[in-house]
FISE-48736 format. One line per 3 residues: their letters; for each residue y, x, z of C-alpha. Coordinates in steps of 0.05 Angstrom, whole numbers, always signed. Each point is the difference from the previous one (the first is absolute). Last residue first. Example, Ala and Ser with C-alpha at 12.3 -4.5 7.8 and 13.67 -1.06 7.14 Angstrom:
<sites>
SA	-21/+273/+143; -69/-27/+13
</sites>
This chain:
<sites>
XXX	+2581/-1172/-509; -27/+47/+50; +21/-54/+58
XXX	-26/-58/-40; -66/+38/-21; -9/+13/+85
XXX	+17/-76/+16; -61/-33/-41; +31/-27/-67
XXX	+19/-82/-8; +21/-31/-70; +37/-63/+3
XXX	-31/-50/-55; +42/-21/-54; -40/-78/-14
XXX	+6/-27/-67; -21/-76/-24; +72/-17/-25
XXX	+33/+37/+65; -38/-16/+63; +46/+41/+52
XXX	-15/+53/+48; +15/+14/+77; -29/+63/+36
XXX	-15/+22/+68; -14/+71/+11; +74/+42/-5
XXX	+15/+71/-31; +24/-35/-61; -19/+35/-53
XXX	-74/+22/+9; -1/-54/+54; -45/+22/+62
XXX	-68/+17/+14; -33/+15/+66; -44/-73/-3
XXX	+12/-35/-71; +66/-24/-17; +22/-71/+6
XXX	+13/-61/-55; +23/-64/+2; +3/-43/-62
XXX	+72/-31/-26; -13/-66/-42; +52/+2/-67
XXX	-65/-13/-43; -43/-37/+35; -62/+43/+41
XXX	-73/+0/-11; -48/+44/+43; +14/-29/+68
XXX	-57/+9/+53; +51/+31/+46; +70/-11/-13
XXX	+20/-6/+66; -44/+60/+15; +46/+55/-31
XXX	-39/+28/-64; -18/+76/+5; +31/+55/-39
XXX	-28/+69/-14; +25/-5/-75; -64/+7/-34
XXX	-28/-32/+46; +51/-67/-8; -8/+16/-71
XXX	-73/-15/-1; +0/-63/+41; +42/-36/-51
XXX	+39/-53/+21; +8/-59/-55; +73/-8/-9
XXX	+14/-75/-45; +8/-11/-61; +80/-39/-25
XXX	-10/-71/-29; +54/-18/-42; +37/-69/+5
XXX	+20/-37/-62; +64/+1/-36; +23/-76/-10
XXX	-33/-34/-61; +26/-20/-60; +3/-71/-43
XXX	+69/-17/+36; -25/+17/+77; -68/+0/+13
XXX	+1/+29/+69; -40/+64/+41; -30/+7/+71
XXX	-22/+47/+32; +79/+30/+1; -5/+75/-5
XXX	-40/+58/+26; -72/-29/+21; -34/+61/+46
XXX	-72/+3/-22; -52/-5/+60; -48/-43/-36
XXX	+21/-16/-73; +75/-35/-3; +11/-71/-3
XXX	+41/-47/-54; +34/-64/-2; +18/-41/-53
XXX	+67/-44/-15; +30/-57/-33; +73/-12/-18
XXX	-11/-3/-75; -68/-24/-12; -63/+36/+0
XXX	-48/+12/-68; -70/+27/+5; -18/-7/+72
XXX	-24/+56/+37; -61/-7/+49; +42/+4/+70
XXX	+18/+58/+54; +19/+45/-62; -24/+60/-1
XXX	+3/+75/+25; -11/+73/-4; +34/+7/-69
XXX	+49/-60/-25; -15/-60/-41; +57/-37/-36
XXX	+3/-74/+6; -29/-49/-58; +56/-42/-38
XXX	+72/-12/+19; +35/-66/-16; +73/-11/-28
XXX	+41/-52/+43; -1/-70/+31; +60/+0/+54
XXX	-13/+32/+69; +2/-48/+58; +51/+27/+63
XXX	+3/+51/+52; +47/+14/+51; +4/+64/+57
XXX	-9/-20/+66; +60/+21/+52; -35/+37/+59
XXX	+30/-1/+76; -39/+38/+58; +52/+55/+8
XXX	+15/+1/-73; -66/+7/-52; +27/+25/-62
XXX	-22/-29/-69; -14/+11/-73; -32/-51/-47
XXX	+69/+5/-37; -3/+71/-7; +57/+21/-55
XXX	+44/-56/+9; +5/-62/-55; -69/-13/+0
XXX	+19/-48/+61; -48/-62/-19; -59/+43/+9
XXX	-59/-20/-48; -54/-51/+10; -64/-10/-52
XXX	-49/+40/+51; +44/+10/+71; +57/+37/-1
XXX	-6/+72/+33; +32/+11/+69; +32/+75/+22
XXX	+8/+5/+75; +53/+63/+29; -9/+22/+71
XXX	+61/+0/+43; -23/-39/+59; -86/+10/+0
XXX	-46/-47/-42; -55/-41/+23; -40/-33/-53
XXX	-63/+42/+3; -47/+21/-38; +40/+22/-57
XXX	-10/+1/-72; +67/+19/-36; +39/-51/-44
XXX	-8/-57/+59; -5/-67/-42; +63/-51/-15
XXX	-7/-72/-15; +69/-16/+36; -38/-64/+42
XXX	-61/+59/+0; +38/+40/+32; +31/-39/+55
XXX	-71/-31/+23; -25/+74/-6; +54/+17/+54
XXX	+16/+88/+6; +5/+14/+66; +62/+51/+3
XXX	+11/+35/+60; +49/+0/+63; +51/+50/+22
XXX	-6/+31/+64; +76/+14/+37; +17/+52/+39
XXX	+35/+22/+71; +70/+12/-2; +6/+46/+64
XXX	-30/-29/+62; +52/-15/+61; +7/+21/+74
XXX	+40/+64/-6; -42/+20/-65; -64/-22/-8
XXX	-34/+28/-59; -35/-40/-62; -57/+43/-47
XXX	-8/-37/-66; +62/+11/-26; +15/-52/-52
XXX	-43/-38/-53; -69/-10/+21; -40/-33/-66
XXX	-57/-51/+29; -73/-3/-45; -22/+3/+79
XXX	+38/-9/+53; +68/+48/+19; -1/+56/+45
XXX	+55/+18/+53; +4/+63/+41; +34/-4/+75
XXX	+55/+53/+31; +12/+19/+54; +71/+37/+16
XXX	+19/-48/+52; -58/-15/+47; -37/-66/-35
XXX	-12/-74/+33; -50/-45/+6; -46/+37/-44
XXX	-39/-7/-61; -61/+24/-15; -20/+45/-63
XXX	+35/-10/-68; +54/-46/+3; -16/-52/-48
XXX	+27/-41/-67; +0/-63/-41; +64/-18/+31
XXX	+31/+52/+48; +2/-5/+80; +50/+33/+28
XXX	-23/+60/+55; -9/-14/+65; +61/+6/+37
XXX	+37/+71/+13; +23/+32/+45; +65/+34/+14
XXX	+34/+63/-2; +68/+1/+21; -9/+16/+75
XXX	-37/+67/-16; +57/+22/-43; +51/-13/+49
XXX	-42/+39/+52; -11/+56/-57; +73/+3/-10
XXX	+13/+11/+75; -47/+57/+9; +35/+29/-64
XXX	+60/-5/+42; -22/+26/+61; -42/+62/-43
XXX	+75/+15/-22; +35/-3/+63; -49/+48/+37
XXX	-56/-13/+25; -23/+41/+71; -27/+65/+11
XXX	+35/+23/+70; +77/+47/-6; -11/+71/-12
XXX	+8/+50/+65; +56/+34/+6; +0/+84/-20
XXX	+72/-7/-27; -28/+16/-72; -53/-46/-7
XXX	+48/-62/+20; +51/+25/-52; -53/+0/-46
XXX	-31/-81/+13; -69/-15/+20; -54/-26/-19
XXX	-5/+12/-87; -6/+81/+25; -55/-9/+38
XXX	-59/-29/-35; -70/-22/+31; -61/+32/-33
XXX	-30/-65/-31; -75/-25/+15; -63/-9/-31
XXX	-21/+65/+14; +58/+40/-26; +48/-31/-43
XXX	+59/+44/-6; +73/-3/+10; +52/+40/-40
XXX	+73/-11/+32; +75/-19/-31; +72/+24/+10
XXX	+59/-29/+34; +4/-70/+40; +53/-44/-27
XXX	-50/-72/+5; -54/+27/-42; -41/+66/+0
XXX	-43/+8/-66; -79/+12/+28; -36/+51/-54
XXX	-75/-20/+8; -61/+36/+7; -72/-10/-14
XXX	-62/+45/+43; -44/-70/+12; +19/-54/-55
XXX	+61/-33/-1; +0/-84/-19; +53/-28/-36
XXX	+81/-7/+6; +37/+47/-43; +75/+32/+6
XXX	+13/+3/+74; +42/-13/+56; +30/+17/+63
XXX	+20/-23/+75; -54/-56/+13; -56/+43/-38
XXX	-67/-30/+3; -42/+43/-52; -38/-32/-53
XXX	-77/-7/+25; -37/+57/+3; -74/+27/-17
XXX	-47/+35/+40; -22/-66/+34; -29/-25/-74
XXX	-34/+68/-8; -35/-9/+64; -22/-84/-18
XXX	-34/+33/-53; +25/-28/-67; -28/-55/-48
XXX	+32/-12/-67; +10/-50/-49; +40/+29/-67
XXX	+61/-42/-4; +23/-51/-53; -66/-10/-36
XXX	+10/+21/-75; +51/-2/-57; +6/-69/-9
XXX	-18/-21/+76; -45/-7/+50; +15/-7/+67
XXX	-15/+35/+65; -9/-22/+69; -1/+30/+69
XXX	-52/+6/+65; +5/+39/+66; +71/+23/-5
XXX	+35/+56/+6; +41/+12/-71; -52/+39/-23
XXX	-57/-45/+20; -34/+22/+54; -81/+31/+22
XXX	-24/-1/+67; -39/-57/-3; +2/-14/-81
XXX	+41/-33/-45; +23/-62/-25; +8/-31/-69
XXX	+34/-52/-44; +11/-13/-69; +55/-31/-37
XXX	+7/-25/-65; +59/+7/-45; -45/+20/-63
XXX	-67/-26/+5; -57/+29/+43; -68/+38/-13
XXX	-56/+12/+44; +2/-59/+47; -23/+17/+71
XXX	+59/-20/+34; +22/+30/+71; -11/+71/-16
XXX	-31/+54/+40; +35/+58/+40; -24/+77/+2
XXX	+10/+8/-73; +27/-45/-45; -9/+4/-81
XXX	+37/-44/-29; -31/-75/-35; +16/-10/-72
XXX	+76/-22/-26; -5/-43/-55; +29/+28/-63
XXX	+65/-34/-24; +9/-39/-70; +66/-12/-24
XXX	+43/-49/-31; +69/+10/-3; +34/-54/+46
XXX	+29/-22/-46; -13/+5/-73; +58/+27/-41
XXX	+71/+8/+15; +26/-63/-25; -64/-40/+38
XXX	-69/-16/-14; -37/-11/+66; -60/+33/+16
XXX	-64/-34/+47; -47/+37/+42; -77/-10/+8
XXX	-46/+53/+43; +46/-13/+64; +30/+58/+44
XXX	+74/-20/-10; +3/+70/-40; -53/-31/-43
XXX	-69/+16/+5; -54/+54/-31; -69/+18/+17
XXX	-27/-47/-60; +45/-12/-47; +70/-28/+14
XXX	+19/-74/-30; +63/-30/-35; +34/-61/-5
XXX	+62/-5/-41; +78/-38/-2; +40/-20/-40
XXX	+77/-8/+27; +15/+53/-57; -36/-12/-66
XXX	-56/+40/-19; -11/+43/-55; -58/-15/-7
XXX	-44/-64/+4; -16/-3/-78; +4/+77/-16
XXX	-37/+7/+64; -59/-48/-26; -67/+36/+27
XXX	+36/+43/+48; +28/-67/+23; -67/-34/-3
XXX	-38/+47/+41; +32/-11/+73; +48/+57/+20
XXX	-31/+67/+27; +8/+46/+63; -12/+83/+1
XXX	+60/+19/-16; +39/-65/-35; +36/-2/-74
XXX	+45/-64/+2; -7/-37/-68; +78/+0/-20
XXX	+62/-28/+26; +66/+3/-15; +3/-75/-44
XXX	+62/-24/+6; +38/+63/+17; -26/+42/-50
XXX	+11/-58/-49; +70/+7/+19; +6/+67/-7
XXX	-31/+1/-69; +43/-55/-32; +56/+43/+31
XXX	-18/+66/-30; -23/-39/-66; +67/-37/-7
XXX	+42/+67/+20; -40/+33/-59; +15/-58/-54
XXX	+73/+11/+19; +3/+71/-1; -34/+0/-73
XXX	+44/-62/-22; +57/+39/+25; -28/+72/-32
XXX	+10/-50/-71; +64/-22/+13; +29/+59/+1
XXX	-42/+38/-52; +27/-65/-44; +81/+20/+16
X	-16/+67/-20
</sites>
């Protein structure tokens, strides 16, 4: 008995160690390769997720929406943080918002599409209105569409309509605009009985009766007293004066570092306005990006943090090397560097998992350390590998520390680090070179699909390269219903959309 005991502790024990172990891990590392609609991460960290992911929290990720897609801020790059809860802000990809139909009014811009949170701007007519009145008005676009539908009324239908009914002696529940033929239950106020139905008819209120004068006046046949405020329209009167007084103007907006206010700036602002700030180029903005004044001060306006500049003076004086090929040495707040050790140096730190790893910190980089390898085991002739070669003859013995090179055939996507180590008589894994999408002129028929002309004259594409793709004139997506397409280059295959003519899609 006393050995069952002791035994389902062990058991519990062993099971709380896991739970915890678990939860704590979770909490470490919570995040994994962020799946994004219609917006992709750069190649090498589908290429090595098990070696970038899970992610740490404070990490962060940039990311990049296909073609006819932005952020919610309206840009085509975002950038995730890694927090407890997962990545924040989740990273999504919105559909830009085309141009509306409009008739009897033209539009100010003549752009065809716009990003989310933009605005665009029309007029109408002679003799044609807005709905709310007006000769011109402005619409924006956002995640789930453009935030009105523009329309242009006959100036007629715009007179038939009323505004909310002036009632100094009643009230009512909603305030909006009536159209011709509406009416409105009045409430009395101020201990007069009952309440009165008035109608908009042409533009104009029939005039209540009941909400004038008092009963007892009614009933002894006197006449009611004139239309005049009462207490409570006095007092809301007064409120509004108050109100009035407390709102100030604001200065020109604060200036921030590394940053702009988009558009001019002004001398001063009407309370309420509010100014948009972007940052320069390779800047991160961190903060709200749109700044309000607010009885004659901004709100906490934000700050742009500076980039990384990678110094070739500093890395060779560590004898490090750039793991992945890169053009240039800029690199954004956030963003993770990984170093290599020069030939016949080695990391210093092999201690932690990634020495050659680092994070670039609002402008400030810490260089990982290399030093001279000791005299070890050689390595003879490196491997070969399909669709490509070495960039030099091979040698027939190397020694430990050295390294070769390799490049992919003509449009073949290299997957892997292009170049490869002798390290203890063996040699590092070497890169594979993965065939590239060659477009083939009989599908597209086959399919009723046409190639979208910034691709034109493109017949090769990388693997993980998306190709554009619309249907033929009166056809539409078999499955889809819709006629502009987005496919990916996967390992030398291309899923073309299929298009039928309208007719077979309805019957189907």
């Amino acid at each position: 008995m006393e050995t069952v005991k002791k035994m389902r502790f062990k058991s519990y024990f062993i099971f709380l160690v896991m739970v915890c172990s678990r939860r704590l891990f979770a909490e470490d590392t919570p995040c994994d390769l962020p799946q994004i609609e219609n917006g992709n991460l750069p190649q090498y960290y589908y290429s090595f997720k098990s070696y970038y992911f899970p992610m740490d929290k404070g990490k962060k990720l940039s990311y990049s929406c296909v073609v006819g897609y932005t952020t919610e801020s309206g840009t085509q790059d975002g950038r995730i943080t890694c927090t407890a809860k997962g990545w924040s802000p989740v990273p999504r990809c919105y559909r830009k918002c085309t141009k509306p139909l409009l008739e009897n009014g033209s539009f100010y811009s003549t752009e065809m599409d716009f990003k989310i949170h933009e605005k665009l701007q029309y007029k109408c007519n002679p003799g044609y209105l807005t709905l709310s009145g007006a000769a011109e008005d402005t619409v924006q676009c956002q995640p789930q569409g453009w935030s009105s539908q523009p329309s242009c009324t006959k100036t007629l239908d715009i007179k038939n309509k009323c505004p909310p009914p002036p009632l100094p002696r009643g009230h009512f529940s909603t305030a909006r605009t009536y159209h011709n033929g509406d009416k409105v239950n009045v409430q009395c106020t101020l201990g007069r009985k009952g309440s009165e139905e008035i109608q908009c008819e042409g533009g104009k209120w029939t005039s209540p009766s009941i909400c004038i004068g008092a009963v007892d006046n009614q009933e002894s046949g006197t006449a009611p007293p004139p239309l005049e405020a009462d207490a409570e329209t006095r007092a809301n009167q007064s409120h509004h004066n108050e109100d009035m007084k407390m709102q100030q103007d604001c200065a020109s907006p604060p200036v921030v570092k590394n940053g702009a206010v988009l558009g001019p700036v002004l001398a001063s602002y009407k309370n309420g306005s509010w100014v948009e700030y972007v940052c320069q180029y390779y800047h991160i903005l961190d903060g709200p990006s749109t700044v309000y004044c607010h009885q004659g001060n901004w709100t906490e306006q934000p700050t742009c943090l500076e980039p990384c500049t990678l110094n070739v003076t500093d890395m060779d004086s560590n004898n490090l090397t750039l793991k992945w090929r890169r053009e240039e040495l800029v690199f954004l707040h956030g963003d993770l560097i990984e170093f290599e050790c020069k030939q016949g140096f080695s990391f210093l730190q092999t201690a932690i998992p990634s020495p050659g790893r680092t994070q670039c910190d609002q402008g400030r980089l810490n260089y990982p350390k290399c030093a001279i390898q000791a005299a070890t085991e050689k390595c003879g002739s490196p491997p070969s590998i399909a669709n490509g070669a070495l960039t030099v003859p091979a040698l027939p013995q190397y020694d430990s520390g050295s390294s070769v090179q390799y490049i992919c055939s003509e449009y073949h996507f290299l997957q892997g680090s292009e170049r490869i180590y002798c390290s203890e008589g063996q040699w590092t894994s070497p890169p594979v070179c993965i065939e590239p999408c060659t477009l083939s002129k009989t599908e597209m028929e086959k399919n009723n699909v046409l190639l979208q002309a910034f691709y034109a004259d493109q017949v090769y594409f990388y693997h993980g390269d998306y190709v554009g793709f619309y249907c033929k004139q009166n056809h539409f997506g078999a499955e889809s219903g819709t006629t502009l397409f987005q496919v990916q280059c996967e390992r030398g295959q291309l899923a073309y959309p299929r298009c039928v003519e309208r007719e077979k899609q309805v019957r189907t």
